[in-house]
C-alpha positions in Angstrom: -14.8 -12.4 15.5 -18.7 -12.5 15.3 -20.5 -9.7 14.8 -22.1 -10.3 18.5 -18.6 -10.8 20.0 -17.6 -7.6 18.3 -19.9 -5.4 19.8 -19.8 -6.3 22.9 -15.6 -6.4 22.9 -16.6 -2.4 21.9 -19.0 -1.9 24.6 -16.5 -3.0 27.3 -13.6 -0.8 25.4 -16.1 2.4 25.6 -16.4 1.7 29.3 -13.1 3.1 30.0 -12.6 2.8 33.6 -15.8 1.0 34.6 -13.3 -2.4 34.4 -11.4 -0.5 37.5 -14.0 1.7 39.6 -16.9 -0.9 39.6 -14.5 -3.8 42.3 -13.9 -0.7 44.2 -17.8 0.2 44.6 -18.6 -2.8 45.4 -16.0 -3.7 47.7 -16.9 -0.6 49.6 -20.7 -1.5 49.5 -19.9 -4.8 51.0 -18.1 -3.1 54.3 -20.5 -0.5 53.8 -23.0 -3.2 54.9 -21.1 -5.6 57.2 -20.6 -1.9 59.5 -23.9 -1.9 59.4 -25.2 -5.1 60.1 -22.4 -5.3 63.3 -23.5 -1.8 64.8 -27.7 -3.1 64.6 -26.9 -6.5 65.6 -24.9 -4.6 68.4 -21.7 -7.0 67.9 -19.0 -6.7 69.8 -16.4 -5.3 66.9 -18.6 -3.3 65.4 -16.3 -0.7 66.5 -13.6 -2.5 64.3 -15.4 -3.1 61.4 -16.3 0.9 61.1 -12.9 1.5 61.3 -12.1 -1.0 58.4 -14.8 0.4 56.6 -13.3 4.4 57.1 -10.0 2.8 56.2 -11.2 0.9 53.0 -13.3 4.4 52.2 -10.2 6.3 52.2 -8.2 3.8 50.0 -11.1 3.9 47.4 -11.0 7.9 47.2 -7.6 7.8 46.9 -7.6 4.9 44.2 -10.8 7.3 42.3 -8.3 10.0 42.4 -5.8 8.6 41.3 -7.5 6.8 38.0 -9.0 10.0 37.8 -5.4 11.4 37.3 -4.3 8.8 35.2 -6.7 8.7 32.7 -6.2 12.7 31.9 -2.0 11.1 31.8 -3.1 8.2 29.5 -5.1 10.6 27.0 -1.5 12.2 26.3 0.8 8.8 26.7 -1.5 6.4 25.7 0.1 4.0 28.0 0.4 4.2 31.7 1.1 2.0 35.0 -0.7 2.0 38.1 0.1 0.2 41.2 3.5 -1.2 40.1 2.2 -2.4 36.9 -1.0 -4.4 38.5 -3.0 -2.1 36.2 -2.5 -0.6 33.1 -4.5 1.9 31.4 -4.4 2.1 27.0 -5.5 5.0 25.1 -6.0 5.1 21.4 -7.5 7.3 18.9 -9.9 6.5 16.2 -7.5 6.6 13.3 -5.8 3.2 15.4 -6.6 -0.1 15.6 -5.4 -2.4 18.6 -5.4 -6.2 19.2 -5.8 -7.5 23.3 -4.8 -10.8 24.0 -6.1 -12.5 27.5 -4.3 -15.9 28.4 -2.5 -15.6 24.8 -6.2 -15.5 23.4 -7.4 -12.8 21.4 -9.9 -10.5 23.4 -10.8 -7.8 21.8 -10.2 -6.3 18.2 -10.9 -2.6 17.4 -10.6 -2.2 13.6 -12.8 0.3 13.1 -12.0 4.3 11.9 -15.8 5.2 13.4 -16.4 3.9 17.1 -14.1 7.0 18.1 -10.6 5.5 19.8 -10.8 4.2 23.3 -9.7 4.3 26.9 -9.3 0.1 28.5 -8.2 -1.0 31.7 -5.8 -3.9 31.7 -4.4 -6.3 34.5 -1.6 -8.3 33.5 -1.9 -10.2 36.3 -5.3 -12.1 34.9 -3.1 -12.8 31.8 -4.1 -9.6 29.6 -2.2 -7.6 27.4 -2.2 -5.4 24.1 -0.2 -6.9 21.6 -0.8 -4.9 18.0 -1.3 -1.0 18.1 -1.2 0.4 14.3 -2.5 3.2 12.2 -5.7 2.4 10.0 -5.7 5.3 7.8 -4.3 4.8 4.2 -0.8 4.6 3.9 1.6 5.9 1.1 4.4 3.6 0.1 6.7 4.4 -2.6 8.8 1.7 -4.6 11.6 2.2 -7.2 13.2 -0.6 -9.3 16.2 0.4 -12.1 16.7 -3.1 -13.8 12.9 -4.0 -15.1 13.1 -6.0 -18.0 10.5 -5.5 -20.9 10.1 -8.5 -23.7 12.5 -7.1 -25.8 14.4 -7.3 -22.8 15.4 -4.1 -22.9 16.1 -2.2 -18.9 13.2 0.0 -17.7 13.5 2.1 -14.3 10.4 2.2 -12.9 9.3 4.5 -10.0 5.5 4.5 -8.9 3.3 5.1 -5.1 1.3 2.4 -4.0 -2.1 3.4 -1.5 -2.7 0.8 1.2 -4.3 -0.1 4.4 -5.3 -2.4 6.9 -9.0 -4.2 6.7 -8.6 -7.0 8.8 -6.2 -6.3 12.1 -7.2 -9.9 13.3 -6.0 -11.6 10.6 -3.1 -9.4 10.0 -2.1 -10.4 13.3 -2.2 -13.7 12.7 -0.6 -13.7 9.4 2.1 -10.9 9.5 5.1 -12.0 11.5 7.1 -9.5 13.8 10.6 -10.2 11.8 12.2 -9.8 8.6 14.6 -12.5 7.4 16.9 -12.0 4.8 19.3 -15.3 3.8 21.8 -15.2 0.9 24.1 -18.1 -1.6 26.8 -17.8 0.6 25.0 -18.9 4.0 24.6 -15.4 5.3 21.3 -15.0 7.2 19.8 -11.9 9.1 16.6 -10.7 10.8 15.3 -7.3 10.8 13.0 -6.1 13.1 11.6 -3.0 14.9 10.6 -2.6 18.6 8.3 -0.4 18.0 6.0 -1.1 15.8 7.4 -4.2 13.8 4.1 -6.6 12.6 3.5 -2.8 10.4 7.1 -2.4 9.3 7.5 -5.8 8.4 4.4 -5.3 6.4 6.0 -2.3 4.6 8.8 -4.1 3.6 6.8 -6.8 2.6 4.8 -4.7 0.2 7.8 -3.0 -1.4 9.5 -6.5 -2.6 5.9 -7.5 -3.7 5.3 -4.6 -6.0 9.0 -5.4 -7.4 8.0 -8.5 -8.0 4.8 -8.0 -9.0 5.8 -5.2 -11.5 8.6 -7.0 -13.3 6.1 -10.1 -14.1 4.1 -8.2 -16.1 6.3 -5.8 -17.4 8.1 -8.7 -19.3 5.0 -9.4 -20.8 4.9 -6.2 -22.5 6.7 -4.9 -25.8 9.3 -1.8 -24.6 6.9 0.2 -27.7 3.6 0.3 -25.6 5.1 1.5 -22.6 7.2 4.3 -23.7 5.1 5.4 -27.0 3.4 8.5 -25.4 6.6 9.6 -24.3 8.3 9.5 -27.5 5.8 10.7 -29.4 5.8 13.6 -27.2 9.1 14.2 -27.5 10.1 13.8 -31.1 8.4 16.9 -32.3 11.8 18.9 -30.0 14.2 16.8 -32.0 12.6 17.5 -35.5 15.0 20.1 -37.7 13.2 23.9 -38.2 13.0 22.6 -41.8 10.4 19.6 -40.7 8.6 21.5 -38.0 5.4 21.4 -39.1 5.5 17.4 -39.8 3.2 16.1 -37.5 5.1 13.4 -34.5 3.2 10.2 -34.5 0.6 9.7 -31.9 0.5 6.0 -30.3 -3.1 4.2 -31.2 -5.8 5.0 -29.0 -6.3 1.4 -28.0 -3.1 1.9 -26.0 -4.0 5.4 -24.5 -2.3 5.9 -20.9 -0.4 2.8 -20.9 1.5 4.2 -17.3 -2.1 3.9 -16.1 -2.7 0.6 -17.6 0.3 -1.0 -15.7 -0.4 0.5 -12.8 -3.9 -1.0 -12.8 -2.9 -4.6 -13.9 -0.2 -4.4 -11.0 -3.3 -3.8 -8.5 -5.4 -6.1 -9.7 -2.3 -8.6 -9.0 -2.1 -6.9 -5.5 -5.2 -7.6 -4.7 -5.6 -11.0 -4.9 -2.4 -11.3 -3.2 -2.5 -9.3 -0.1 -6.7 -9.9 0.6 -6.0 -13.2 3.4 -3.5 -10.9 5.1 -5.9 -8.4 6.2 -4.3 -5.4 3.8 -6.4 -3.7 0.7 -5.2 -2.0 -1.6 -6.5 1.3 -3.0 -4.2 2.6 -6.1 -1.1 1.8 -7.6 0.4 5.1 -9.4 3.2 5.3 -11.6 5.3 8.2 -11.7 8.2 7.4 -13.7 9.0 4.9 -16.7 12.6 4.8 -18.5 14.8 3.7 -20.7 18.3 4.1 -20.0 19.7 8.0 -21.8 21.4 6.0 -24.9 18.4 3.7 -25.1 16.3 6.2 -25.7 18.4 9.0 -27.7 19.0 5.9 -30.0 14.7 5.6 -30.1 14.4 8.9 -31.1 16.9 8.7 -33.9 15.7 5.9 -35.2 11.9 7.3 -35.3 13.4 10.9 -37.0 15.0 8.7 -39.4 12.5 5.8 -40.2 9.2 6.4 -38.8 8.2 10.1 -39.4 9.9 10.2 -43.1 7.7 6.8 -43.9 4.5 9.0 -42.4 4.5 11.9 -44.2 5.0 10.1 -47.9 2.1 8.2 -47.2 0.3 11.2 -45.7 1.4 13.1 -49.2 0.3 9.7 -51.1 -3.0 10.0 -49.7 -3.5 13.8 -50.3 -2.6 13.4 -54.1 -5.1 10.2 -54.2 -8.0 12.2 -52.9 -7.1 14.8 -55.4 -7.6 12.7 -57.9 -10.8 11.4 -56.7 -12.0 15.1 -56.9 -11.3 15.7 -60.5 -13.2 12.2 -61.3 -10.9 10.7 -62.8 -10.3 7.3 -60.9 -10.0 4.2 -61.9 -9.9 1.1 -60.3 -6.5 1.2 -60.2 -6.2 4.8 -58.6 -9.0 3.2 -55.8 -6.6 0.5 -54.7 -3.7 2.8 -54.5 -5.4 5.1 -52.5 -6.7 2.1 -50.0 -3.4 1.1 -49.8 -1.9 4.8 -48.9 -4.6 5.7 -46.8 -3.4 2.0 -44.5 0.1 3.3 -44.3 -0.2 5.9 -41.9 -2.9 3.8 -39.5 0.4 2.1 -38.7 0.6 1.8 -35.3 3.4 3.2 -33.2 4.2 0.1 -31.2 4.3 -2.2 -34.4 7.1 0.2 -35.8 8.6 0.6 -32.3 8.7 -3.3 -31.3 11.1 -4.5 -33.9 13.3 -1.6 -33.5 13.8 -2.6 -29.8 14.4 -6.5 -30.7 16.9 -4.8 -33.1 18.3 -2.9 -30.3 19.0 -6.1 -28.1 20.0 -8.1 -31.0 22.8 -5.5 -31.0 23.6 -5.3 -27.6 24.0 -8.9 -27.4 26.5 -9.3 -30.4 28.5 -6.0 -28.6 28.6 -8.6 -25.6 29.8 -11.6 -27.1 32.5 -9.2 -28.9 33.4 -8.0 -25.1 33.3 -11.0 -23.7 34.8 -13.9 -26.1 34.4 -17.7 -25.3 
């Protein structure tokens, strides 16, 4: 809609009952003035035409009452019936958008959280009707998928939030349809839908299987090390023996800092584009929860106790001893290179030593298969 069309849809939805009580006023004016014009013109049913005119008076005052009443009802229903449907009065607050259509035409769109809700008369009989009533305030889906594979293809369970809303209810009633179908290999086919609100629940759905998707394409673009370094390098120091506790557990490079946040920021990004000619936005994708499966995982730590943190701490001695040395002034060219070589050793990053330990791991796991499951 233009933005001239816009306001002046508004204007007529802040009128509330002016659509209704203005025919009545001037219907009454009108035999208001033909009683009037009969009794000077002295006509003959000038008599008549009062009464009409008393008769008419009392419908309107009735009919005033009565929208009168109804709008107080319509403030709590948001929907209510007058004159066996002929009229219908909508209510809805400023936290909900609604679509009207006239003569399956759209009417009037209110999209917006700030022009404070509405009241609108509607007469089905001229072909008008609302069509879309939805929330516009942002909305909190959550999304959970157990088999995400990495690029070591290795399982990853992944649970995160994603923060959304609508932007554009004329274009997400034009693009989001009202049913859900769901078809499988074997022919089976079903539809899913909601009489209540289903353009929004459809939507819902819609977003969940997105993110699912969305999430596993870039997760397999990602080594199994980056995502879960913080996490083991948080927990190795409770698996260390008393006898190593004061080794210090590896710390995953800086470069790679937050990597939950990381994914859940290139999974928006990928919403974005995605969901923008739908009329949706969304705000934040979070991640709660990234795993590998329990023996996964218990084998990760083992392997780092065993490998990793044993190869750290004789190049962190290495370096010590070489920096001694340096003190007393006794280096040689020799003693320089070693030194350049032990002080590297420990700058190893925890995702290079991590990423061929998990292509180890499916390595394994897919010779235990082919064991299991001869040709």
């Amino acid at each position: 809609m233009s933005d001239s069309s816009q306001c002046q849809s508004r204007s007529e939805g802040d009128s509330g009952l002016t659509r209704a009580i203005k025919p009545l006023l001037i219907t009454e004016g009108v035999f208001l003035l033909a009683a009037a014009l009969a009794f000077v013109l002295q006509i003959g049913y000038a008599i008549l035409i009062w009464a009409l005119f008393i008769l008419v008076s009392v419908f309107i005052t009735y009919s005033l009452v009565k929208l009168t009443l109804a709008k107080a009802q319509v403030l709590q229903e948001h929907d209510v019936a007058l004159w066996k449907d002929r009229i219908r009065l909508v209510a809805w607050n400023p936290t909900e958008g609604v679509v009207f259509l006239k003569n399956k035409q759209i009417q009037y769109v209110d999209d917006s959280p700030h022009d404070g809700g509405g009241i609108r008369v509607m007469y089905p009989v001229l072909g008008e009707e609302m069509v879309l009533r939805v929330p516009l305030e942002i909305q909190t889906l959550a999304f959970k998928d157990s088999e995400v594979l990495t690029k070591e293809y290795m399982p990853l369970a992944i649970q995160g939030t994603m923060y959304w809303k609508i932007c554009d209810l004329k274009q997400f009633y034009l693009c989001i349809s009202k049913e859900l179908h769901t078809a499988n290999d074997r022919g089976g086919h079903s539809v899913g839908a909601s009489s209540l609100r289903p353009k929004f629940e459809v939507a819902e759905q819609w977003l969940r299987l997105m993110a699912e998707e969305k999430t596993r394409m870039i997760v397999s673009k990602i080594g199994t090390g980056l995502l879960i370094a913080d996490q083991l390098a948080s927990d190795l120091p409770k698996a260390l023996p008393e006898s190593a506790a004061t080794l210090e557990a590896p710390q995953s490079s800086p470069a790679y800092r937050s990597s939950t946040e990381g994914l859940a920021h290139a999974i928006k990004n990928e919403f974005e584009t995605a969901v923008k000619d739908y009329g949706l936005e969304i705000h934040r994708v979070a991640l709660q929860e990234i795993k590998l499966p329990p023996e996964i995982y218990a084998a990760a730590v083992d392997a780092c106790k065993a490998a990793y943190l044993p190869l750290k701490a004789k190049a962190e001695a290495l370096e010590r001893k070489m920096k001694l040395q340096a003190d007393v002034d006794v280096i040689g060219k020799d003693a320089v290179g070693m030194r350049e070589i032990a002080g590297n050793i420990p700058a190893l990053a925890f995702q290079e030593f991590l990423a061929p330990l998990f292509l180890d791991f499916n390595r394994r796991k897919a010779g235990l298969n082919a064991q299991n499951n001869p040709a």
